[in-house]
N, C-alpha and C positions, 0 to 999 in steps of 0.2 A: 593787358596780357602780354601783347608784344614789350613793354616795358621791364615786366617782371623775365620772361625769357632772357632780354638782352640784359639785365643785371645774372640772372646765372650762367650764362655764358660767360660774362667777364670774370665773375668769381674761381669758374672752371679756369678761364686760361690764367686766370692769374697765380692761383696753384699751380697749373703745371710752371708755368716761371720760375715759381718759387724753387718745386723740385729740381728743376734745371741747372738754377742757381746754387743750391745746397751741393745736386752732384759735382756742378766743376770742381767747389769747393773744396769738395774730400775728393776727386783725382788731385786737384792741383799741394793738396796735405800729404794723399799718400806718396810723392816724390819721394819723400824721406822719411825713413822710419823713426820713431820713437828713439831707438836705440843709438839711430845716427844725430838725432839735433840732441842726446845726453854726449855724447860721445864730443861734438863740437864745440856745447859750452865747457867742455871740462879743458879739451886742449886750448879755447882760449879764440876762435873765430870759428865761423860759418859762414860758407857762402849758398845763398838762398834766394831764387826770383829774381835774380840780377842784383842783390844785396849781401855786402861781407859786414855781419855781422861781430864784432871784438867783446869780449867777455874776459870779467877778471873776478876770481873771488873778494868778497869784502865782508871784514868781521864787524859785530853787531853786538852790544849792549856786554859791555865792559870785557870786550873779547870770547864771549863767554860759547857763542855761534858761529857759522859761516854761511856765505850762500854764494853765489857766483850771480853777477849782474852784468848786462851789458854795459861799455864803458860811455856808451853815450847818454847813461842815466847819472841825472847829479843830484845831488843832495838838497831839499828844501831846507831852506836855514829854518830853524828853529821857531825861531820870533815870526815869521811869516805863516807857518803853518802850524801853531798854536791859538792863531789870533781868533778870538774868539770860540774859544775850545776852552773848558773849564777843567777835562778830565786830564791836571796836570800830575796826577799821582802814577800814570802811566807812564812808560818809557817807551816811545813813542819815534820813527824815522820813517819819511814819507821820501822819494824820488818820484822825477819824473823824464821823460824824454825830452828833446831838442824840441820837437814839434809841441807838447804839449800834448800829446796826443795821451799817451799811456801814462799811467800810475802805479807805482809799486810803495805798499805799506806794511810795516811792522811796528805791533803794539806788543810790550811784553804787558799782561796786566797783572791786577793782584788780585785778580779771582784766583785761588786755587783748586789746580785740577793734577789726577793722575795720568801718566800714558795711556794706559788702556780705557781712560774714560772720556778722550778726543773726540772716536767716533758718534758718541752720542751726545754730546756737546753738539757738534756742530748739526748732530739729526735734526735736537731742537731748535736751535739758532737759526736755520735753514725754514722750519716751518715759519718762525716769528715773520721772516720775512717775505714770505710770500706772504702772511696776513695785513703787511705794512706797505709792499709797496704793489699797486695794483700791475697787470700784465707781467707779473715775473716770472719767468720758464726756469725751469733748473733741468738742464740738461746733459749733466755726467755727474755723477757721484763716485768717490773710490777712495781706497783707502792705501797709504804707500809705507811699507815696511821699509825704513834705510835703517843701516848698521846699528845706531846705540837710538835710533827717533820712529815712532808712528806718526806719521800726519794723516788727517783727515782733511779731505779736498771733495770740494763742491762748484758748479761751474752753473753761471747763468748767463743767460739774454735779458736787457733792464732796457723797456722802453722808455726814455725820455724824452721833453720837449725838441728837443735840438736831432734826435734819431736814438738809436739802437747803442748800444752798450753792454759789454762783454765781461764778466767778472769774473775771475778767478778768485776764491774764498779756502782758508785753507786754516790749521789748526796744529798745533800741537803743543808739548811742554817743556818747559826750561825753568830747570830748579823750582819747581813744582808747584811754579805759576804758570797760567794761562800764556801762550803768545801767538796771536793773531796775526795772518799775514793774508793780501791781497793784491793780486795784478788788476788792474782797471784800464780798457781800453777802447778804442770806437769801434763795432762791428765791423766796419772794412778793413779793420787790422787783422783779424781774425787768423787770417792765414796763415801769418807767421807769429803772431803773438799768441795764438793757443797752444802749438806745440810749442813756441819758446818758452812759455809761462810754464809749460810743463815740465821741463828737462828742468829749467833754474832751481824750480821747487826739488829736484829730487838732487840738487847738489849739497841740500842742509846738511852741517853737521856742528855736531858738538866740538869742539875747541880744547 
């Protein structure tokens, strides 16, 4: 008995920890509004947590997009990050940071899909994958109206062996294929890489 007590009590405070740790979380996010980390990757740095972040637009698959990325993300060559990848019909550009830490991917594919058929694109896609990968949370879905583009954007927690991992999953159309884009990062990035993953995404534009 006293065994099974002292396991619900830990379970108790380890929840409240948890809580504890989520609120710093969103104090230490809401610093800065939405409106202010768009506002900074557009003119080009932010300074954040004791980090000045630099961001530069960069165009995508035969000029045809734009996005804005931080400048400390560089480009995975080609031959390295097809290796072992068959699906060569894709047009395909992966980045990543200095540390290794985060990952940003865009696939244009040749599924063909409409604008206004994103959102439910990615409803189903979203299911697949919680059936696939087990403890998967999805915890923000929304959908962003920019000038001539709808993107659909989906946001998870991905347990892995090595810890926790943060994804940002996001959708929309260009010349009336599919193009798939994702930020990939480690939970203690959190902070600053979910609202920067979020501003970046809404600087897409057509070209």
């Amino acid at each position: 008995m006293t065994v099974y007590w002292d396991e619900k009590i830990l379970d108790a405070w380890n929840d409240i920890q948890k809580r504890r740790e989520i609120k710093e979380v969103e104090e230490k996010m809401a610093q800065m509004s939405p409106e202010e980390w768009l506002a900074g990757v557009q003119l080009g740095v932010i300074e954040y947590e004791g980090q000045t972040i630099s961001c530069e637009e960069k165009l995508f698959f035969d000029e045809q997009m734009a996005i804005h990325l931080p400048t400390s993300m560089w480009l995975i060559p080609r031959g390295i990050e097809s290796k072992g990848n068959t699906t060569h019909q894709h047009d395909q550009m992966t980045y990543k940071n200095e540390k290794g830490t985060v990952m940003f991917g865009l696939t244009h594919m040749t599924h063909l899909i409409q604008m206004d058929d994103v959102e439910q694109f990615l409803s189903t896609m979203t299911i697949q994958l919680k059936k696939k990968q087990a403890g998967l949370q999805v915890v923000h879905n929304e959908v962003i109206e920019l000038s001539e583009m709808k993107v659909a954007s989906s946001e998870f927690v991905i347990p892995l062996k090595n810890g926790k991992y943060y994804q940002i999953l996001f959708v929309t159309a260009l010349e009336g294929r599919l193009l798939l884009g994702s930020f990939h990062f480690a939970a203690d990035e959190v902070i600053v890489w979910q609202p920067l993953a979020r501003a970046l995404i809404r600087t897409m534009r057509l070209v």
